[in-house]
mmCIF file of the N, C-alpha and C atoms, coordinates in Angstrom:
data_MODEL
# 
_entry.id   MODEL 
# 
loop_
_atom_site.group_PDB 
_atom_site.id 
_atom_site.type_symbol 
_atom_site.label_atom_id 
_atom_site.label_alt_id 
_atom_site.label_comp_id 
_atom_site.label_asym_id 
_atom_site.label_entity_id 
_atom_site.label_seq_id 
_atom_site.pdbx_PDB_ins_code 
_atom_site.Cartn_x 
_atom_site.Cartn_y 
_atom_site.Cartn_z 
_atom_site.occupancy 
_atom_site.B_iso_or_equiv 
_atom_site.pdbx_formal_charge 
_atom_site.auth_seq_id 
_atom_site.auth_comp_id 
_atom_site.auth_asym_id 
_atom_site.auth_atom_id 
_atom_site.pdbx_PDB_model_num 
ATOM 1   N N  . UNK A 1 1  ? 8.807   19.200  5.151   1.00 0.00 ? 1  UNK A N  1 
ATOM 2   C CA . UNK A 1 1  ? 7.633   18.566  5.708   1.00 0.00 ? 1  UNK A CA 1 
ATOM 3   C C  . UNK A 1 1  ? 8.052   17.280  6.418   1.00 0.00 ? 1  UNK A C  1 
ATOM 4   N N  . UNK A 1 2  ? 7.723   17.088  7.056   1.00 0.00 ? 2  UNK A N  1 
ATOM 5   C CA . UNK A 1 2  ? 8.221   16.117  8.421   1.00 0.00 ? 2  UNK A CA 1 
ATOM 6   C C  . UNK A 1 2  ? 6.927   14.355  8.271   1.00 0.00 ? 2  UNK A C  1 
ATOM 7   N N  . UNK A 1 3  ? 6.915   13.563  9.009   1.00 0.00 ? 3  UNK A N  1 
ATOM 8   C CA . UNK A 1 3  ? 6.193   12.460  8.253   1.00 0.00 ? 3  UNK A CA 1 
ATOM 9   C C  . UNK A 1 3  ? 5.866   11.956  9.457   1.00 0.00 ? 3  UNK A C  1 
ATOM 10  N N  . UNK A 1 4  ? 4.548   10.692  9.847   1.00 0.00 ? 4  UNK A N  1 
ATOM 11  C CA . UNK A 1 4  ? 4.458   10.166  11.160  1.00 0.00 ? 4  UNK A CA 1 
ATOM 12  C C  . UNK A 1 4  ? 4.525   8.829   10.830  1.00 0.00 ? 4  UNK A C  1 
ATOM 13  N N  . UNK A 1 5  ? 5.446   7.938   11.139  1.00 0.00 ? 5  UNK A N  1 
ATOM 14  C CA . UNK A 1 5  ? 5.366   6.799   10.958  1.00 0.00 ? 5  UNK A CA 1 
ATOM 15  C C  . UNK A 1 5  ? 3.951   5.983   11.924  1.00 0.00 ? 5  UNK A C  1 
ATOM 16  N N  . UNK A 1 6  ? 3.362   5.443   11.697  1.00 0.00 ? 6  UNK A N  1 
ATOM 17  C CA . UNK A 1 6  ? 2.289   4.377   11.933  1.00 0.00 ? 6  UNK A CA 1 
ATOM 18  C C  . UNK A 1 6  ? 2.089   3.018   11.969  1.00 0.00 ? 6  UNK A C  1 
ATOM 19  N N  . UNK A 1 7  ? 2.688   2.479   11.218  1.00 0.00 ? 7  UNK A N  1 
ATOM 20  C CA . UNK A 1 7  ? 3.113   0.829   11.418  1.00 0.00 ? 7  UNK A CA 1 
ATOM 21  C C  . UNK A 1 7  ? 4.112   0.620   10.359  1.00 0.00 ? 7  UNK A C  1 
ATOM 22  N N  . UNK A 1 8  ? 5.167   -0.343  11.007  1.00 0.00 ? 8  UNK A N  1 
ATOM 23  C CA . UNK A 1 8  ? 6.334   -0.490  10.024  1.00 0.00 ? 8  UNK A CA 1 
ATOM 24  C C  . UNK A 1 8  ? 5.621   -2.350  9.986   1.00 0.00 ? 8  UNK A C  1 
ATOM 25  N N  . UNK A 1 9  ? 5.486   -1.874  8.483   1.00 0.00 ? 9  UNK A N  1 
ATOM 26  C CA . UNK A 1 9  ? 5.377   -3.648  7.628   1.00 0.00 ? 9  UNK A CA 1 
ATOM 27  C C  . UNK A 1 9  ? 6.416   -4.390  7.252   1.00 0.00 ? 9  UNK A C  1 
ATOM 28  N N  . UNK A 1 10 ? 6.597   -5.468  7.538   1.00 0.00 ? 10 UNK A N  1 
ATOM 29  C CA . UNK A 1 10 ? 7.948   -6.096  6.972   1.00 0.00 ? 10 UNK A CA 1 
ATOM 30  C C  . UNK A 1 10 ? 7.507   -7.033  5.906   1.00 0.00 ? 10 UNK A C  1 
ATOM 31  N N  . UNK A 1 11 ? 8.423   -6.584  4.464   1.00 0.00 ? 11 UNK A N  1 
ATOM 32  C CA . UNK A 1 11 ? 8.144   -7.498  3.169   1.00 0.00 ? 11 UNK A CA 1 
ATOM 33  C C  . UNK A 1 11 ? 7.510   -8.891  3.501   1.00 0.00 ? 11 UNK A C  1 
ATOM 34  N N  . UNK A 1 12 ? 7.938   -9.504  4.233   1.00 0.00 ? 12 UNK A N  1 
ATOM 35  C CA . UNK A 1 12 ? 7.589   -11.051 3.913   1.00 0.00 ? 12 UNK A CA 1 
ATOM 36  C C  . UNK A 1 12 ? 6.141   -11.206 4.335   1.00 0.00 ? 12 UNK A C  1 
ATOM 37  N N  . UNK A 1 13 ? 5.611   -10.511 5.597   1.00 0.00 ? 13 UNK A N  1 
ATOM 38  C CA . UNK A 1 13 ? 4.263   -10.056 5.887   1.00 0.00 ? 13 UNK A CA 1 
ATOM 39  C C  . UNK A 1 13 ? 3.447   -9.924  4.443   1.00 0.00 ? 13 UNK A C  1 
ATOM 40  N N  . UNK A 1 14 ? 3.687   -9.299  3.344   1.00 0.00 ? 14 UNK A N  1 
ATOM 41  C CA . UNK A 1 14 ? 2.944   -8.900  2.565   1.00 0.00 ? 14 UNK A CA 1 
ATOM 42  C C  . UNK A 1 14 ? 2.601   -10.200 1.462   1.00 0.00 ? 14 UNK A C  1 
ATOM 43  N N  . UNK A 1 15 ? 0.828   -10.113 1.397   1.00 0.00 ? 15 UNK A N  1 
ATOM 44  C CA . UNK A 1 15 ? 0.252   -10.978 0.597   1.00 0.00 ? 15 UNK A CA 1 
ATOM 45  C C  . UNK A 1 15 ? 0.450   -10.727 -0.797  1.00 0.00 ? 15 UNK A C  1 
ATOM 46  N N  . UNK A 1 16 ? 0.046   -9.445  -0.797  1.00 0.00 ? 16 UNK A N  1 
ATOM 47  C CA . UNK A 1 16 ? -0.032  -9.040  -2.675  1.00 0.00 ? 16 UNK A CA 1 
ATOM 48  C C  . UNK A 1 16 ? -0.059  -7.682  -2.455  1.00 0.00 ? 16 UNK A C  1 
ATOM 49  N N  . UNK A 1 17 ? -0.166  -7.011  -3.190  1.00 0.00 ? 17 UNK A N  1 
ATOM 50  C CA . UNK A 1 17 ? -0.114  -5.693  -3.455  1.00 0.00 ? 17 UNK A CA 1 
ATOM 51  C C  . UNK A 1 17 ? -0.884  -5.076  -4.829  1.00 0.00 ? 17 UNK A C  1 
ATOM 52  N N  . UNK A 1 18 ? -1.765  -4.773  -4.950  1.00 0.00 ? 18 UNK A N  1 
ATOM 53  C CA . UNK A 1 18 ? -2.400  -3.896  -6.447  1.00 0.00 ? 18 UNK A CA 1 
ATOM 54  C C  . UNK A 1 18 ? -2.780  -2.468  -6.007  1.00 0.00 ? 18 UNK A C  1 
ATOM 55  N N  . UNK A 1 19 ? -2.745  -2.548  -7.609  1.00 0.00 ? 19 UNK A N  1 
ATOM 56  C CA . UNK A 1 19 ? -2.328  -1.015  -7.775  1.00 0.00 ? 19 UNK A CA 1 
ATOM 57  C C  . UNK A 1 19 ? -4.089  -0.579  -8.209  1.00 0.00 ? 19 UNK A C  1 
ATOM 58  N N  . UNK A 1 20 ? -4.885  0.170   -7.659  1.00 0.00 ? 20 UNK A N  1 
ATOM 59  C CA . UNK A 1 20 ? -5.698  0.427   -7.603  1.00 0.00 ? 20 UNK A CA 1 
ATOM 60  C C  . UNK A 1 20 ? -5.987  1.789   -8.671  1.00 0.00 ? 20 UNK A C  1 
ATOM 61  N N  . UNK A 1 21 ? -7.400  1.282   -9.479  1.00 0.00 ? 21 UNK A N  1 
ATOM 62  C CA . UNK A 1 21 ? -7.441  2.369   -11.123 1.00 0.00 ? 21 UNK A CA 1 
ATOM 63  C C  . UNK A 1 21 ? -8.758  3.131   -10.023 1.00 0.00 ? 21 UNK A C  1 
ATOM 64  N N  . UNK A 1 22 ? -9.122  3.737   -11.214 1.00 0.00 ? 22 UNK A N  1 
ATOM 65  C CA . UNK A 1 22 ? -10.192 4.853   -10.910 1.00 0.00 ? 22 UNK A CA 1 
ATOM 66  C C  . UNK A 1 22 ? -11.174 4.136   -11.663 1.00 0.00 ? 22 UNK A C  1 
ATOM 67  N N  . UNK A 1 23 ? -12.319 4.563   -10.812 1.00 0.00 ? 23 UNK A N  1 
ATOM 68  C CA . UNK A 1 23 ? -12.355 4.935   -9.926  1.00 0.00 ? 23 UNK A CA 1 
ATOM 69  C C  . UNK A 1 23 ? -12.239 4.600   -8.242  1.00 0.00 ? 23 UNK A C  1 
ATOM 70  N N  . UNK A 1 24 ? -12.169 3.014   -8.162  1.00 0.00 ? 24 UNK A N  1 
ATOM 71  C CA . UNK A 1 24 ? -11.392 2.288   -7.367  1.00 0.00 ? 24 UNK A CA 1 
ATOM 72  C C  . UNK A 1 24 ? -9.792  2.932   -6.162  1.00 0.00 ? 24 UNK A C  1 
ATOM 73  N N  . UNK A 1 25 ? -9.700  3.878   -7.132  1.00 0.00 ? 25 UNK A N  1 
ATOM 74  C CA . UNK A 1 25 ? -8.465  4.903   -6.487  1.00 0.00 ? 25 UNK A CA 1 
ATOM 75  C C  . UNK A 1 25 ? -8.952  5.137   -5.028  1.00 0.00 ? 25 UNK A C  1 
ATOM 76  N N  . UNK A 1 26 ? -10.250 5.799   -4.846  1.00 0.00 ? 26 UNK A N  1 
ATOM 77  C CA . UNK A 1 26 ? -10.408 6.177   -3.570  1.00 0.00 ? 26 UNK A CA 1 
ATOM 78  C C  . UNK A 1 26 ? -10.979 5.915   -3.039  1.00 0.00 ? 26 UNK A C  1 
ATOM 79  N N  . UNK A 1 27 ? -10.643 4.350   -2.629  1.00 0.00 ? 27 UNK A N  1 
ATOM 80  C CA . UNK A 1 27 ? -10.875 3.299   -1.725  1.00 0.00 ? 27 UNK A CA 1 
ATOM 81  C C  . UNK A 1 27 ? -11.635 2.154   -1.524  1.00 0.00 ? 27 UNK A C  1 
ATOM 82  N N  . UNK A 1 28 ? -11.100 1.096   -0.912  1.00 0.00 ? 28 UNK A N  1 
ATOM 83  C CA . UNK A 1 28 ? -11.865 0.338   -1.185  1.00 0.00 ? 28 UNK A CA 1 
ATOM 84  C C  . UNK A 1 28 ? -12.654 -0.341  0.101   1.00 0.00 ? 28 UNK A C  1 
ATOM 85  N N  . UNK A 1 29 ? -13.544 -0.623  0.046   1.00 0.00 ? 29 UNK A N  1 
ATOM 86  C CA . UNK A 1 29 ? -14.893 -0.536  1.403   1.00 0.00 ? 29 UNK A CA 1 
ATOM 87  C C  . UNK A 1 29 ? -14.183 -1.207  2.915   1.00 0.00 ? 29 UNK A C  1 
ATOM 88  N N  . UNK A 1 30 ? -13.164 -1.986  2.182   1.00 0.00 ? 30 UNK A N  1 
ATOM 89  C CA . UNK A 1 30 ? -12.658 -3.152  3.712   1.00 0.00 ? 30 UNK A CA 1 
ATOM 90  C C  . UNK A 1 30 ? -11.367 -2.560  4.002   1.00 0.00 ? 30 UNK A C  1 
ATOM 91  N N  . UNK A 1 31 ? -10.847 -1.612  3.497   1.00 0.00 ? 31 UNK A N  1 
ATOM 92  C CA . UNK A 1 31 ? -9.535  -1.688  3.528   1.00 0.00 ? 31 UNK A CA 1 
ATOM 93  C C  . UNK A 1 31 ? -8.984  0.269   4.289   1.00 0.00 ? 31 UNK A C  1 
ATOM 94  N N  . UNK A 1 32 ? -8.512  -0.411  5.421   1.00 0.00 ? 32 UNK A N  1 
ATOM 95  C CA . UNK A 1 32 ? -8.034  0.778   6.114   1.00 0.00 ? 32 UNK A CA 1 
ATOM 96  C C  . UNK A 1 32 ? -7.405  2.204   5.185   1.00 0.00 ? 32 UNK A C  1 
ATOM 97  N N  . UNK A 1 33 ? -7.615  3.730   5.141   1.00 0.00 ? 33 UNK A N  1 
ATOM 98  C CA . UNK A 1 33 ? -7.434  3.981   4.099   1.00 0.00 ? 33 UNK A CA 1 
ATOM 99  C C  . UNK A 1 33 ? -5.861  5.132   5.257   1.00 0.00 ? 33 UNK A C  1 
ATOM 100 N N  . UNK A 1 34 ? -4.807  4.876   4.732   1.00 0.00 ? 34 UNK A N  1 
ATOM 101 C CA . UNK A 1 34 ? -3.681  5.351   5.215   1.00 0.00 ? 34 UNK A CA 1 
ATOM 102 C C  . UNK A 1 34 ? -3.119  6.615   4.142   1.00 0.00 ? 34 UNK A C  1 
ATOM 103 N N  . UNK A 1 35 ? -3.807  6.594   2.566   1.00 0.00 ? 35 UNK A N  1 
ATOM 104 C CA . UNK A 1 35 ? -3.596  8.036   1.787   1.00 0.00 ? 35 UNK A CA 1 
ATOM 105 C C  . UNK A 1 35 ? -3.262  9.294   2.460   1.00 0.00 ? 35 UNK A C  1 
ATOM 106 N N  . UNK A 1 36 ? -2.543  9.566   1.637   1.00 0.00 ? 36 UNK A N  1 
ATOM 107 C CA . UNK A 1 36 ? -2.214  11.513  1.921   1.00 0.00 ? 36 UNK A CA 1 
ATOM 108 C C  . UNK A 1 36 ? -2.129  12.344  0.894   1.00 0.00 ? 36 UNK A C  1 
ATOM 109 N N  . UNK A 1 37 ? -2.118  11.649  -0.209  1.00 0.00 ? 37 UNK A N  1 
ATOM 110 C CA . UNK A 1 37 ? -2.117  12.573  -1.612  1.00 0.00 ? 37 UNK A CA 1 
ATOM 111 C C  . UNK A 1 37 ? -3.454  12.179  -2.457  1.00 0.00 ? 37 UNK A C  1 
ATOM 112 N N  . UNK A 1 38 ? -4.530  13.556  -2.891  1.00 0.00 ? 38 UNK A N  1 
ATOM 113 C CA . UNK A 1 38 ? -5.093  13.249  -3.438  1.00 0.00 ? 38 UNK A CA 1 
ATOM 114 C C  . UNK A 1 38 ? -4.972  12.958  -5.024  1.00 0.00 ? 38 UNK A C  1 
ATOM 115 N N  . UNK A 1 39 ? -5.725  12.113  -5.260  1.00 0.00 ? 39 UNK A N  1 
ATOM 116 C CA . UNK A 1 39 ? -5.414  11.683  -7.344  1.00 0.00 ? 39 UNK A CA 1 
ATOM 117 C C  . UNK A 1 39 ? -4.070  11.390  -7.564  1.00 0.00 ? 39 UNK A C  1 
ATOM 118 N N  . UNK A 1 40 ? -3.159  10.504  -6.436  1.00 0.00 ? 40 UNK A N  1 
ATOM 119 C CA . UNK A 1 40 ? -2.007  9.646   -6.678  1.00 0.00 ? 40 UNK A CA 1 
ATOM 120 C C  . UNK A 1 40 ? -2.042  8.430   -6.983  1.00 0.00 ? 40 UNK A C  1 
ATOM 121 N N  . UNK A 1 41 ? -1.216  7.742   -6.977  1.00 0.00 ? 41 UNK A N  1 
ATOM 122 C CA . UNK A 1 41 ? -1.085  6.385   -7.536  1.00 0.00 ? 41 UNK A CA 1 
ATOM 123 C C  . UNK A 1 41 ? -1.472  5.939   -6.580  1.00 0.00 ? 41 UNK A C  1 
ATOM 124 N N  . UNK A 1 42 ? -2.707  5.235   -6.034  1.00 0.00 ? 42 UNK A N  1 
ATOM 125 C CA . UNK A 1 42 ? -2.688  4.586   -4.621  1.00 0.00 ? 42 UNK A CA 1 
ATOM 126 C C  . UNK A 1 42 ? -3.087  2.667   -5.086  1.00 0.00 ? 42 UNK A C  1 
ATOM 127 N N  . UNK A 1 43 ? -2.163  2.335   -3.831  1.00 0.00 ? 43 UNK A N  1 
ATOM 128 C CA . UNK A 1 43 ? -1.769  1.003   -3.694  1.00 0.00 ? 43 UNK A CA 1 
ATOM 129 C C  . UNK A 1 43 ? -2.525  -0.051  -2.778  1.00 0.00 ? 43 UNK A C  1 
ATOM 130 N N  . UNK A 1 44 ? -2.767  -1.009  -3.063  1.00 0.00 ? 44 UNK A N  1 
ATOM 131 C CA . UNK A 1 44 ? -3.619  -1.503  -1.939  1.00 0.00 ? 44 UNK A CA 1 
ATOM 132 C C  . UNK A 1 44 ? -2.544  -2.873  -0.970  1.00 0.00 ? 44 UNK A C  1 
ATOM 133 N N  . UNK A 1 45 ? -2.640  -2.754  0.174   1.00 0.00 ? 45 UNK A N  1 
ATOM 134 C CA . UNK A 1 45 ? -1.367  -4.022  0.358   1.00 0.00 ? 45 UNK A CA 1 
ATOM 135 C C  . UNK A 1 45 ? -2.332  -4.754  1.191   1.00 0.00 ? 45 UNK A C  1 
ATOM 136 N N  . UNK A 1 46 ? -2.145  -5.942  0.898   1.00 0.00 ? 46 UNK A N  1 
ATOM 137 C CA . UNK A 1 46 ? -2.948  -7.051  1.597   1.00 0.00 ? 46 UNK A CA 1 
ATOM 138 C C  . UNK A 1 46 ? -2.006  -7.821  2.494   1.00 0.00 ? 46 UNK A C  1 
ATOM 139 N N  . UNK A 1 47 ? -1.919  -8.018  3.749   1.00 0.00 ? 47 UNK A N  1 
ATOM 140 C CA . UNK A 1 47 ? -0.937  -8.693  4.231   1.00 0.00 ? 47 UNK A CA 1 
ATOM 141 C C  . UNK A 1 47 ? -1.624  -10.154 4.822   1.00 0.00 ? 47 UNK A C  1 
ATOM 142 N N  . UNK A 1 48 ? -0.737  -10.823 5.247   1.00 0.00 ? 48 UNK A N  1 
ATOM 143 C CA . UNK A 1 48 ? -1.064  -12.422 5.563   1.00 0.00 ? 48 UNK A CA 1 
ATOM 144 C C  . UNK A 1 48 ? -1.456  -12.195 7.220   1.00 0.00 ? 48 UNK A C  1 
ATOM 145 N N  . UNK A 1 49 ? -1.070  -11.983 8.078   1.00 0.00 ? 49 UNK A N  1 
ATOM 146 C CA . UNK A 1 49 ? -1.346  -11.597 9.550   1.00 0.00 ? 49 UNK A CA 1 
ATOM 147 C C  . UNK A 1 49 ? -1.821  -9.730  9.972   1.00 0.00 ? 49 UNK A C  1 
ATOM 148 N N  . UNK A 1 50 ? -2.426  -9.940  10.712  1.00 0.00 ? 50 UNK A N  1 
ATOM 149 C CA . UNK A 1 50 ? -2.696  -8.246  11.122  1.00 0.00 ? 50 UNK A CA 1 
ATOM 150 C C  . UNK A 1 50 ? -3.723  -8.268  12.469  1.00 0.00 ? 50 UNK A C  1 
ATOM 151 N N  . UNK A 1 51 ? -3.357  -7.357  13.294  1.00 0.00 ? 51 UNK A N  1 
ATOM 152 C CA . UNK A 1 51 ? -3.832  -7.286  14.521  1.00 0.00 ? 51 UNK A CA 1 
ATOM 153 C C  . UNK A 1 51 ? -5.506  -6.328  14.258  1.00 0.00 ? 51 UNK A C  1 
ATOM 154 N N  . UNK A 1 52 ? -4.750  -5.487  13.584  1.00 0.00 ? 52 UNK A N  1 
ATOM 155 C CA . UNK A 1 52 ? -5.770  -4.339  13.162  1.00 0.00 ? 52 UNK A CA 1 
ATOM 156 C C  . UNK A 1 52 ? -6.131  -4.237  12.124  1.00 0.00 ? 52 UNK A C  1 
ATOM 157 N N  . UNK A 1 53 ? -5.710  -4.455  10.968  1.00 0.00 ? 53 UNK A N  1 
ATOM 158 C CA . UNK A 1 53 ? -6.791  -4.772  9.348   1.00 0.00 ? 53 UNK A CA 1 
ATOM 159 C C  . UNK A 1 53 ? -5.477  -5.632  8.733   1.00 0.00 ? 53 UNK A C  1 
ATOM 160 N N  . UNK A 1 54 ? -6.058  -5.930  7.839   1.00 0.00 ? 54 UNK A N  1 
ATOM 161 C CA . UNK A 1 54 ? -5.265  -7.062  6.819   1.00 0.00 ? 54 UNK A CA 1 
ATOM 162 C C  . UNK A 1 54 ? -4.896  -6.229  5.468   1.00 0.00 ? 54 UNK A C  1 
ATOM 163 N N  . UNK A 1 55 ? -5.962  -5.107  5.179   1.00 0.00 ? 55 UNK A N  1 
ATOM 164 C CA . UNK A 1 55 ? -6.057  -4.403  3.873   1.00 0.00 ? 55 UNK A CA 1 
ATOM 165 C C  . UNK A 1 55 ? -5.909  -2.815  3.971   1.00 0.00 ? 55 UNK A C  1 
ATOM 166 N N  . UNK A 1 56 ? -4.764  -2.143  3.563   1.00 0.00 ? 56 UNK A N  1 
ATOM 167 C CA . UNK A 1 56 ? -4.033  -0.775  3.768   1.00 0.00 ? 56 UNK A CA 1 
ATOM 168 C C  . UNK A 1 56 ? -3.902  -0.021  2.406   1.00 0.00 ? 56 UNK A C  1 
ATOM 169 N N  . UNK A 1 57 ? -4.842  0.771   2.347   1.00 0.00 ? 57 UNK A N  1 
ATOM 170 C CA . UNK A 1 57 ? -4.557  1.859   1.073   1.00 0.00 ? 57 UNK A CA 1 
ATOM 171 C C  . UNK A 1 57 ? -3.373  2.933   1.373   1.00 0.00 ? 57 UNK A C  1 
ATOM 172 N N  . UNK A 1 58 ? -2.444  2.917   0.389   1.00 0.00 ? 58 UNK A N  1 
ATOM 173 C CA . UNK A 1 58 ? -1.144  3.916   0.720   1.00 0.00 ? 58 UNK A CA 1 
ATOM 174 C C  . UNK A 1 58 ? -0.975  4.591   -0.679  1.00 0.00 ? 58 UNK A C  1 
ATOM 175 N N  . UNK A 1 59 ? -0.298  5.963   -0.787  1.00 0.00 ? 59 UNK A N  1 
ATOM 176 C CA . UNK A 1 59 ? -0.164  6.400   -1.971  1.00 0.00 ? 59 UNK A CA 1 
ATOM 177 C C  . UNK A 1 59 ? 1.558   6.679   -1.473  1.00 0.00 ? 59 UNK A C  1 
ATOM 178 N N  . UNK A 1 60 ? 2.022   6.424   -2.123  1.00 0.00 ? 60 UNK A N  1 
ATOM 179 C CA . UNK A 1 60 ? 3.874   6.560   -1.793  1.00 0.00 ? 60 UNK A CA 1 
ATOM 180 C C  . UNK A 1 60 ? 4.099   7.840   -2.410  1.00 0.00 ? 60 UNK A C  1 
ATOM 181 N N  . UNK A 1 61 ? 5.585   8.425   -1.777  1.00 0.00 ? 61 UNK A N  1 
ATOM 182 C CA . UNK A 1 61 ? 5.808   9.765   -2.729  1.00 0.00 ? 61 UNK A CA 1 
ATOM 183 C C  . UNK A 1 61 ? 6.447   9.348   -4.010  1.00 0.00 ? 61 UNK A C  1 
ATOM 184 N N  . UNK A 1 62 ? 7.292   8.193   -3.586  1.00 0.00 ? 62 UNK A N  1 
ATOM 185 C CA . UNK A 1 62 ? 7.809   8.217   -5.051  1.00 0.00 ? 62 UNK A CA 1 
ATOM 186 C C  . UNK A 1 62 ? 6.808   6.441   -5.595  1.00 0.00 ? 62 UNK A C  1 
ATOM 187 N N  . UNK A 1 63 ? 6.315   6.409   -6.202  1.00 0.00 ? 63 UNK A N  1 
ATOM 188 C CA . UNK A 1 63 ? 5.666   4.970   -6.674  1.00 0.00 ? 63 UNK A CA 1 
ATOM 189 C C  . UNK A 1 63 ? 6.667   3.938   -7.098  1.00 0.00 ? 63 UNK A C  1 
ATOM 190 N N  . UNK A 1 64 ? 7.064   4.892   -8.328  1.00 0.00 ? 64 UNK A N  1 
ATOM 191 C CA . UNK A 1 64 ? 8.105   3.859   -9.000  1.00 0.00 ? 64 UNK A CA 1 
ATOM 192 C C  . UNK A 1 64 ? 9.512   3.539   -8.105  1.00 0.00 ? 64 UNK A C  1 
ATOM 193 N N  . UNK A 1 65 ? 9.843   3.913   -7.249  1.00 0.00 ? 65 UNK A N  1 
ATOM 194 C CA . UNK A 1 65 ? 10.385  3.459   -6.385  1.00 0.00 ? 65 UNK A CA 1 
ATOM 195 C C  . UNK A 1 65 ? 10.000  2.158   -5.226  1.00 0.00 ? 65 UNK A C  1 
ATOM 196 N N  . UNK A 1 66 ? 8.646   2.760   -4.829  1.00 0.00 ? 66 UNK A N  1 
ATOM 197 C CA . UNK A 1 66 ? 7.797   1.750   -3.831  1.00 0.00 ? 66 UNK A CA 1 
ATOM 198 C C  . UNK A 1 66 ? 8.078   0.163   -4.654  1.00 0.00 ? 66 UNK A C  1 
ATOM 199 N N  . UNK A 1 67 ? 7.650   0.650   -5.958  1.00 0.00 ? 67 UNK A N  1 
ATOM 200 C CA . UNK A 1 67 ? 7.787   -0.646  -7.137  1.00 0.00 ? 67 UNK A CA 1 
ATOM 201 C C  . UNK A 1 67 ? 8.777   -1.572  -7.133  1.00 0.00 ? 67 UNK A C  1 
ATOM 202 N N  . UNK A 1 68 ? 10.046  -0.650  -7.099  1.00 0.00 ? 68 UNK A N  1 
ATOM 203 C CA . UNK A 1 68 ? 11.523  -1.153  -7.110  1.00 0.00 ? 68 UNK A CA 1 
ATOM 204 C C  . UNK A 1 68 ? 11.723  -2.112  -5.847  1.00 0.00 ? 68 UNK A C  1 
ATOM 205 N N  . UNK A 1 69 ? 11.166  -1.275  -4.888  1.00 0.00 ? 69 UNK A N  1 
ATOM 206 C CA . UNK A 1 69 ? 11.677  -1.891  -3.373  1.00 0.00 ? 69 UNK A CA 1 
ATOM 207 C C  . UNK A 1 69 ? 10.879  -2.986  -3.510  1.00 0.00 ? 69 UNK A C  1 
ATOM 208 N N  . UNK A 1 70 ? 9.649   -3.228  -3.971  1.00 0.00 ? 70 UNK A N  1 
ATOM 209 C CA . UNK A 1 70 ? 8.378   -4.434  -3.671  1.00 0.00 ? 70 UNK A CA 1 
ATOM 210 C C  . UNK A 1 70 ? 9.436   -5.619  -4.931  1.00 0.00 ? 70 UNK A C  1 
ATOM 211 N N  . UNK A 1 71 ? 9.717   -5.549  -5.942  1.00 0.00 ? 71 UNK A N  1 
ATOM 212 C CA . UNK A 1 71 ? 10.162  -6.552  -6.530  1.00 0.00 ? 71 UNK A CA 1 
ATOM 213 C C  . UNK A 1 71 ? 11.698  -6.742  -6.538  1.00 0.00 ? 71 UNK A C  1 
ATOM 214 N N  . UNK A 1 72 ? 12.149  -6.259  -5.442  1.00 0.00 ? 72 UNK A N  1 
ATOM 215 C CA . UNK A 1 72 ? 13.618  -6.238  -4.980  1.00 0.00 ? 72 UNK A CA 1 
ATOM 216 C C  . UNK A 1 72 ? 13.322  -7.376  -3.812  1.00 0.00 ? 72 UNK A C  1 
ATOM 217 N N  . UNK A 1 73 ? 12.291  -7.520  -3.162  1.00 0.00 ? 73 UNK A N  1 
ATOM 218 C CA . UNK A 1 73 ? 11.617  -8.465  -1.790  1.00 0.00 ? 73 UNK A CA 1 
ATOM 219 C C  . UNK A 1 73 ? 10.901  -9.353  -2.375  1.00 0.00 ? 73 UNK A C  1 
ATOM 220 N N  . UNK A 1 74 ? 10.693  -9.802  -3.611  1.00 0.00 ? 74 UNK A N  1 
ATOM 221 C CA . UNK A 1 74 ? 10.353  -10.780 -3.959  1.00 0.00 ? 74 UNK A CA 1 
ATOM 222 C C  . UNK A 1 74 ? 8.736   -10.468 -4.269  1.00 0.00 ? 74 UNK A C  1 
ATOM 223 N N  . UNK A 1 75 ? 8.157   -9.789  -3.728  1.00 0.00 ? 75 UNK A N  1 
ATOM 224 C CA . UNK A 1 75 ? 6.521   -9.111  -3.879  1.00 0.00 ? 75 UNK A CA 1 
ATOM 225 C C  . UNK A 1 75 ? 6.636   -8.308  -5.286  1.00 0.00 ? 75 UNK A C  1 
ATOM 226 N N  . UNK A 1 76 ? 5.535   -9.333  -5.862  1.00 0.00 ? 76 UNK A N  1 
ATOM 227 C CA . UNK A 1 76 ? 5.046   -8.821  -7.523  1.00 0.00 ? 76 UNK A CA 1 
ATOM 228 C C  . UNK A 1 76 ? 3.630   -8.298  -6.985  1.00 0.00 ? 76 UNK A C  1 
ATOM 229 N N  . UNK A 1 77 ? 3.286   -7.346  -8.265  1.00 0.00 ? 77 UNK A N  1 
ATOM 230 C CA . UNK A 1 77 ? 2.424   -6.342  -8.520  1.00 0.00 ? 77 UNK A CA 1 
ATOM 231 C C  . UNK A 1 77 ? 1.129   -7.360  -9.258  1.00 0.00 ? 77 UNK A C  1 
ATOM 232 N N  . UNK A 1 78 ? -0.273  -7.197  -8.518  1.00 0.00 ? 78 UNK A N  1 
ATOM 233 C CA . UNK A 1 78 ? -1.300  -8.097  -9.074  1.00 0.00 ? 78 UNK A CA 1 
ATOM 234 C C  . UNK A 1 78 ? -1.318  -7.332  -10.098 1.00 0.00 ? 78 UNK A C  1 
# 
């Protein structure tokens, strides 16, 4: 399965990041919704600048990875 990239974010851009429960999972009213897996771990990233929204719902394939990379860049988990 092949993938479309859409906007590349760079760590320092990013405000916070939470991890969004249920039912909160599927979505939240302000926030652009970028998901592809339904009933995954989905993430909410808030960034400091943005042309086109500030607030991006994403569900990653691997999470606990996404995790690794976010507190490898200095970005902790609300």
């Amino acid at each position: 399965m092949g993938f479309w990239t859409v906007h590349l974010l760079k760590f320092d851009n990013i405000k916070s990041v939470q991890e969004m429960e249920p039912p909160m999972r599927f979505g939240a009213w302000n926030a652009s919704n970028f998901k592809s897996r339904f009933f995954a771990r989905t993430f909410l990233i808030e960034t400091h600048t943005g042309w086109f929204t500030r607030k991006v719902l994403i569900t990653p394939d691997k999470p606990d990875t996404f995790l690794t990379l976010l507190h490898g860049r200095g970005v902790s988990l609300l």
